[in-house]
C-alpha positions in Angstrom: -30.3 46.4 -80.3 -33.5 46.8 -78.3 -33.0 47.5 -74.3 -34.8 44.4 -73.7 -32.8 42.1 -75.3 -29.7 43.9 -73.9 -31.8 43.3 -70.3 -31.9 39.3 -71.5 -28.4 39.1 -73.0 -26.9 40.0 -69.4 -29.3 37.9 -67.1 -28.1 34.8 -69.4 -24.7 36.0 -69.1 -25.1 36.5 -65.5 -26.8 32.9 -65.3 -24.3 31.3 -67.5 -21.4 32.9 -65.7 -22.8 31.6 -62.0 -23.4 28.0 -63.1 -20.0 27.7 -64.5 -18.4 29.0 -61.6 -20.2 26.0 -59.6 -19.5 23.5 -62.5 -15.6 24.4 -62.5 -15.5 24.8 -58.0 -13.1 22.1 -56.8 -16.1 20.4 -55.5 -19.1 21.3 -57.3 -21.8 20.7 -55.2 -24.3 19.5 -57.5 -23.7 17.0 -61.1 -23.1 18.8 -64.7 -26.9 17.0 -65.1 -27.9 19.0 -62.3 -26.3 22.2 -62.8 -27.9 22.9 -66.6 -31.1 21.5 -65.4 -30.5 24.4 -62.7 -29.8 26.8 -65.4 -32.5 26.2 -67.6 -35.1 26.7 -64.4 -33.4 30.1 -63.6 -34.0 30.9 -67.6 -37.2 29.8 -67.2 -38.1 32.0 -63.9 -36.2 35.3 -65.0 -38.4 34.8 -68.1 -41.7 34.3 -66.0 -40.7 37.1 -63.7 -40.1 39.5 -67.1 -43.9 38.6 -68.1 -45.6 38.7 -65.0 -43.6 41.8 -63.2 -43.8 44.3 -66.5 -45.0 47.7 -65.5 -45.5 46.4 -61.9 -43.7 48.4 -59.2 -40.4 48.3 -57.6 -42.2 46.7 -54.5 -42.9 43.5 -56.3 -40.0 42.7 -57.4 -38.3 43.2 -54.5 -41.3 40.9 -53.6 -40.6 38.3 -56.2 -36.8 38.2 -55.4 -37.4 37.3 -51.9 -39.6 34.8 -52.4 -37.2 33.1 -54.8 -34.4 33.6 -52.3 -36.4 31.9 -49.7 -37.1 28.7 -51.6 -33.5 29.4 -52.9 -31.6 28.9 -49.1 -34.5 26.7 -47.6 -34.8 23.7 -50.2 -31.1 24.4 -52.0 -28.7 25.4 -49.1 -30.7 23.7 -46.2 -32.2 20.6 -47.8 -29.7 19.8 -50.6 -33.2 19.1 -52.7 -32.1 20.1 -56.2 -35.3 18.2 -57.7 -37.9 19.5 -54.9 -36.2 23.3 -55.7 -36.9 22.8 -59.5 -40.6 21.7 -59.4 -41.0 24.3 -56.4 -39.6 27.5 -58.4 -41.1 27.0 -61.9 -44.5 26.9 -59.5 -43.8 29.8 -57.7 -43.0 31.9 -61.0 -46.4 30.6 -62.6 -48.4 31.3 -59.0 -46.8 34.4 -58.5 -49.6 36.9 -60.8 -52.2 35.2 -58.9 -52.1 36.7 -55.1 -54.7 33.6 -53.9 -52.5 30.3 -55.8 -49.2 32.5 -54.2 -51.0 32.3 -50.9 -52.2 28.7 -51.1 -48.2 28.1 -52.9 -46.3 29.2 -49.4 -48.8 27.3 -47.2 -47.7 23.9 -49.6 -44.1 24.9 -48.8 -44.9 25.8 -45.7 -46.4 22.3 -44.9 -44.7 19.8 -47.6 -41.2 21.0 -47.0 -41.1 22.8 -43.2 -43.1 21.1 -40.9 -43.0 17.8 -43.3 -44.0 15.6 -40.4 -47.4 16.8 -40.0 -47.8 18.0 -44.0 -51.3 17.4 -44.3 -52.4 18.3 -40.6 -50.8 21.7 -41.4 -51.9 22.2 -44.9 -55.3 21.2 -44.7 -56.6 23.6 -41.8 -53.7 26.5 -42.6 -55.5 26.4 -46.6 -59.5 27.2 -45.1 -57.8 30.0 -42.6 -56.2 31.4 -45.7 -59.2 31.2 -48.0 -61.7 32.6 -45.1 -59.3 35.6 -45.0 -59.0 35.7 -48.4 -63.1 35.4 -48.8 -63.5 38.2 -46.3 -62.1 40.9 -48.2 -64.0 44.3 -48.5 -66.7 42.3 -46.3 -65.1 43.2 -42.6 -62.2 45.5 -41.4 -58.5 44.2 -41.7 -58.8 43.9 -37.7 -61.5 41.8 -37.3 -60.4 39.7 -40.1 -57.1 39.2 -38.6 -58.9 39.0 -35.7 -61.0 35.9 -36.8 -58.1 34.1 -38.6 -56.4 34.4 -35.6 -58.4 32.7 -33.8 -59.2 29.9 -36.2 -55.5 29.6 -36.4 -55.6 29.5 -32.6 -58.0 26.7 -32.4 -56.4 25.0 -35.3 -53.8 24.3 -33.1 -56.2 23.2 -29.4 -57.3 20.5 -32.4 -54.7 19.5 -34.0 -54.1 16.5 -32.0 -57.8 15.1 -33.1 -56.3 16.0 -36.3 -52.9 14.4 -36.2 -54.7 11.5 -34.6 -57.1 11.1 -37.6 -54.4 10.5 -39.9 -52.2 8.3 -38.1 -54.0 4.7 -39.6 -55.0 3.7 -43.2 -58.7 2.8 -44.0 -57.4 -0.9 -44.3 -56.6 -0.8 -40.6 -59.7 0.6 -39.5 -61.3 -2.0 -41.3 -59.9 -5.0 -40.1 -60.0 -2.7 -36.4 -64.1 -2.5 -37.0 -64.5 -6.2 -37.9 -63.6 -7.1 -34.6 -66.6 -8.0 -32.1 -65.7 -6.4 -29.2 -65.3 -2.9 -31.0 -68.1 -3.1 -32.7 -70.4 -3.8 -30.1 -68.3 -1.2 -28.2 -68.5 1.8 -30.3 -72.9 0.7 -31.2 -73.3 0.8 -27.3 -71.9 4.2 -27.2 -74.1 5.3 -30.1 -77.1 3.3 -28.5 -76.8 4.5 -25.0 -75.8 8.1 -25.8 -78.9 8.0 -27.9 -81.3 7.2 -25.2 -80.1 9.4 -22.8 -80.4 12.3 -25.1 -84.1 11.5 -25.6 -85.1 10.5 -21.8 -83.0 14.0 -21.3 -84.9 15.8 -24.0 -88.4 14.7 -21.9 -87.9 16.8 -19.2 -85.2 19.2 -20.0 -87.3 20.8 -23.2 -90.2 22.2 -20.7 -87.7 22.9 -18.1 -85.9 25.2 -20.1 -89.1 26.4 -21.9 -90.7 27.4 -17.9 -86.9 28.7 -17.1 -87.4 31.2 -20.0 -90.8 31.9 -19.8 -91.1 32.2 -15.5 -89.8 34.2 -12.7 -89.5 33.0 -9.5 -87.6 34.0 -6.5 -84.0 31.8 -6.3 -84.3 31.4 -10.3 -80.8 32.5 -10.3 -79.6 29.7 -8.3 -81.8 27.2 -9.8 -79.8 28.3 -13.3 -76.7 28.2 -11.2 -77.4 24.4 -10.1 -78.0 23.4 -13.9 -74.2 23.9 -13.9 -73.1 21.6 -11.2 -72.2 19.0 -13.6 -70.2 20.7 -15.6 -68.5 21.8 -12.6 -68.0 18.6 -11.2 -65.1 16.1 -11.7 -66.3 13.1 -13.2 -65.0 10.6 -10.8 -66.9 12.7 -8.0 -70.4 12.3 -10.2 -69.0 8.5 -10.4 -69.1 7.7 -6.7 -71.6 9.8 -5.6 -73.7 7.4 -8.3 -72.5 4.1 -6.4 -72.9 5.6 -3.0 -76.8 6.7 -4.2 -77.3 4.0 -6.9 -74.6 1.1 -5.9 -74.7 -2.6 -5.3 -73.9 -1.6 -1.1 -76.3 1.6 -1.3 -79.9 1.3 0.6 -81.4 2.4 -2.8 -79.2 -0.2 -4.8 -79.6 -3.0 -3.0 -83.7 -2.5 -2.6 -83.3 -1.7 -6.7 -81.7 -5.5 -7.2 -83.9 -7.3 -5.0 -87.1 -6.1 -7.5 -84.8 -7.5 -10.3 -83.9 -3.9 -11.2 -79.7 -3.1 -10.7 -78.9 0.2 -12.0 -74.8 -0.5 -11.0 -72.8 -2.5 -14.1 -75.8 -2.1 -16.2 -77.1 -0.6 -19.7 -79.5 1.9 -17.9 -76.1 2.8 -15.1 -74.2 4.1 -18.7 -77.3 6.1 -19.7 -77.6 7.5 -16.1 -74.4 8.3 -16.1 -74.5 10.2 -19.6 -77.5 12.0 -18.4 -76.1 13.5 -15.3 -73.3 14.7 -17.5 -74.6 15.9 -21.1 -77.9 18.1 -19.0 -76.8 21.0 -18.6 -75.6 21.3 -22.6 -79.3 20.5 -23.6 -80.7 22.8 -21.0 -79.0 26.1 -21.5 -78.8 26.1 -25.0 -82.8 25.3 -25.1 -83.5 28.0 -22.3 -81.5 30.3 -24.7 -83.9 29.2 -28.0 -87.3 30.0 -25.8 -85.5 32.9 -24.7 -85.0 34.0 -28.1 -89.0 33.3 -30.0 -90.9 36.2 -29.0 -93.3 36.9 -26.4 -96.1 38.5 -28.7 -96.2 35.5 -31.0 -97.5 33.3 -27.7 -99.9 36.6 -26.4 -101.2 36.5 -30.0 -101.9 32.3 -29.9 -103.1 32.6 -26.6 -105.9 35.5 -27.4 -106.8 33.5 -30.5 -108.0 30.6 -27.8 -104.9 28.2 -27.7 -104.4 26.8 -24.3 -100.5 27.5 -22.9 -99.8 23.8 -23.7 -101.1 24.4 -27.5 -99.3 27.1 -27.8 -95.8 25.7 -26.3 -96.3 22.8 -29.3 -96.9 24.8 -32.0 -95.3 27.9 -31.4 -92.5 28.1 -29.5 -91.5 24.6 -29.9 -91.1 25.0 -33.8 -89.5 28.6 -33.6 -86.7 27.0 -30.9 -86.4 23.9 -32.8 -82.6 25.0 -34.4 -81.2 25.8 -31.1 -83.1 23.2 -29.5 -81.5 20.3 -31.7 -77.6 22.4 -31.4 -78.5 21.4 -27.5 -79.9 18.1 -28.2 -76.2 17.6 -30.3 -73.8 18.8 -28.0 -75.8 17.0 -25.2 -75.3 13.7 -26.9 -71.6 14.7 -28.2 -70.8 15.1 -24.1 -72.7 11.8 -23.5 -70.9 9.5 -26.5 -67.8 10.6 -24.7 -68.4 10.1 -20.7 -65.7 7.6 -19.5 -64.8 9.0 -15.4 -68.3 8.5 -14.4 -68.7 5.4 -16.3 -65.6 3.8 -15.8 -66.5 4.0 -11.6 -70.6 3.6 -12.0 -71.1 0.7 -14.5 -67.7 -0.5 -16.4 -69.8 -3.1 -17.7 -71.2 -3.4 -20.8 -67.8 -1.9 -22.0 -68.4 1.2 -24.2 -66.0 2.3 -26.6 -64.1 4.9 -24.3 -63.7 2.5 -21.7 -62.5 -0.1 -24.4 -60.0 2.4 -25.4 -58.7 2.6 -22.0 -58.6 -1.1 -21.5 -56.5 -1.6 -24.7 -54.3 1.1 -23.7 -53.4 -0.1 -20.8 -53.7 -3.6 -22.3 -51.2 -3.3 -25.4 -50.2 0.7 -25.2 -51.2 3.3 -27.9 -50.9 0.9 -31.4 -54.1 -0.9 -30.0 -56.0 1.3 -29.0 -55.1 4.3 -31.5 -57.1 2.7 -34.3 -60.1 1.9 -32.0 -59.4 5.3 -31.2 -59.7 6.8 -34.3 -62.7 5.1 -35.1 -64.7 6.0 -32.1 -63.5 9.8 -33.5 -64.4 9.5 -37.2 -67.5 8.2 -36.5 -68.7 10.6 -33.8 -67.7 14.1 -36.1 -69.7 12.1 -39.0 -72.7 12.0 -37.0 -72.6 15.6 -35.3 -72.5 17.1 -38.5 -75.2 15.6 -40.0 -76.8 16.7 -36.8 -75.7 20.3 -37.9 -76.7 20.2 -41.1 -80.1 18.5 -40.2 -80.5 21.9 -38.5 -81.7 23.8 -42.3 -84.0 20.9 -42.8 -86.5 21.9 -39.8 -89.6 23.6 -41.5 -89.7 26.0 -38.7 -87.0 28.2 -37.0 -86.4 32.3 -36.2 -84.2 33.3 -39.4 -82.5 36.8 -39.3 -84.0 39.0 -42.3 -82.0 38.7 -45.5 -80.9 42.3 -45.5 -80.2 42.6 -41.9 -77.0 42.9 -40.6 -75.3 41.7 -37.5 -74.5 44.2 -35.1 
């Protein structure tokens, strides 16, 4: 007889022998059922393992064994899953001569049966890590790819709340949550008034940051140091110092009211608000778009005869226009979500994070987690199709297709 049918004779010997030691124990811990569907799977693995380990080396089978062992003690002697450890094994043995499906197999365990709570928060985010470091091969050192994995991983979990939260109510909720008046007109006042303060910001702050990258001027360090005052600043401090300048009891305020015009508790007090908040997002990130359009482009328009102003429209304008819009973006990201200024400066029209407060404290997190949620879903929607709405622009500085990053 052949060496390999010896090699099979022994492992269902071996096999045979263990399962009717557990069938015969004085208290077998699984059913006769149970134990030769146990069996059978184990017949089935040694079998795959036979297939896919020929000729490979002593490494992966040690390999293969201690996977097997894993799912063995975690799902068998932990979980008392007979079922879960049968589906889980003959998947493993069929994964197992494909290194990505192995990968993408222990991230399922991983998720499904470890930290089964949060499953799909876990597996979803955990699988692109996997399949970015998996991409990445012979394209960047091991270092830096560990290096960027890591720190995906890393912000994985900073997010993972937004995350968990996003999955914490059925479409069906949301629905009936949307249908209601008073979040619908919350959450459209939030898209309306973030809206308008991103384009009254864009008005100035474009040829602000255009002349902050173009000029120098003595104090232009400060003046870029001021752009980041409120960032710096808590938002209840920019919400008083609005009422004390802009209030019903202010000199300004009051003069404002009596011309019919109250800035306090109104539509245009929200978009003030956003505006002193989301600037210095559009402005930086601009000044850093002019910064990068060369200089001989405009000395070449200009000697052909375009004025400065002709020049700024159609050349430097165009050429920013990516990294313009990634400012105009994260400016109205930062305004959508203002609530300490707002809250203190004009409370009224409710928006939708100040709606999500009052419910809170109204009813506690299962009313407002849906409005929540909502408010969440429909703000990532929209920032990226901003982001993608970046490759439609006809004009922007691309790197050269054979250049590399340094």
């Amino acid at each position: 007889m052949k060496r390999t049918t010896w090699q099979a004779v022994a492992v269902i010997a071996i096999l045979a022998a263990i399962h009717a030691g557990i069938g015969l124990a004085p208290t077998p811990p699984f059913s006769t059922g149970m134990n030769l569907a146990l069996f059978f799977t184990n017949l089935f693995v040694f079998y795959a393992a036979a297939v896919v380990l020929r000729r490979r080396s002593a490494n992966t089978v040690v390999l293969f064994v201690a996977g097997y062992t894993a799912l063995f003690i975690l799902v068998l002697a932990v979980l008392n899953k007979p079922p879960l450890f049968i589906l889980l094994v003959i998947v493993y043995a069929g994964f197992f001569g494909a290194p990505v499906l192995l990968g993408f197999f222990a991230i399922f365990v991983a998720s499904f049966v470890v930290l089964q709570p949060f499953a799909f928060e876990t597996f979803i985010p955990l699988s692109l890590i996997y399949a970015v470091f998996w991409l990445t091969r012979g394209k960047a050192a091991l270092f830096a790819r560990l290096c960027l994995c890591g720190g995906l991983l890393a912000l994985g979990v900073v997010l993972f709340p937004l995350i968990h939260l996003a999955m914490q109510d059925s479409l069906q909720t949301l629905g009936r949550t949307f249908s209601r008046g008073d979040v619908a007109s919350a959450i459209w006042l939030s898209l309306l008034t973030s809206t308008l303060a991103t384009l009254l910001l864009a008005v100035w702050a474009i040829p602000l940051a255009y002349a902050l990258a173009r000029v120098e001027f003595p104090g232009k360090r400060w003046a870029l140091a001021m752009i980041d005052v409120p960032i710096l600043v808590p938002q209840s401090v920019a919400g008083v110092a609005l009422i004390v300048l802009l209030g019903p009891s202010s000199v300004l305020g009051s003069v404002l009211e009596k011309l019919g015009l109250p800035i306090s508790g109104t539509l245009f007090g929200i978009v003030i608000a956003q505006v002193f908040v989301a600037a210095p997002f559009l402005i930086k990130t601009a000044m850093s778009a002019f910064e990068s359009v060369p200089l001989q482009l405009e000395f070449a328009s200009r000697s052909l005869g375009a004025s400065p102003a002709s020049t700024f429209a159609r050349i430097a304008l165009p050429l920013a226009s990516r990294g313009i819009l990634v400012g105009a973006t994260l400016a109205w990201a930062r305004a959508v979500s203002e609530f300490g200024a707002i809250v203190l400066f004009a409370s009224s029209p409710v928006t939708a994070p100040i709606l999500v407060h009052t419910e809170f404290l109204r009813a506690g997190v299962s009313e407002s987690r849906p409005i929540a949620i909502l408010l969440l879903v429909i703000c990532l929607w929209i920032f990226v199709m901003l982001q993608f709405g970046q490759t439609l622009l006809p004009f922007a500085l691309q790197r050269p297709r054979g250049e590399r990053r340094t």
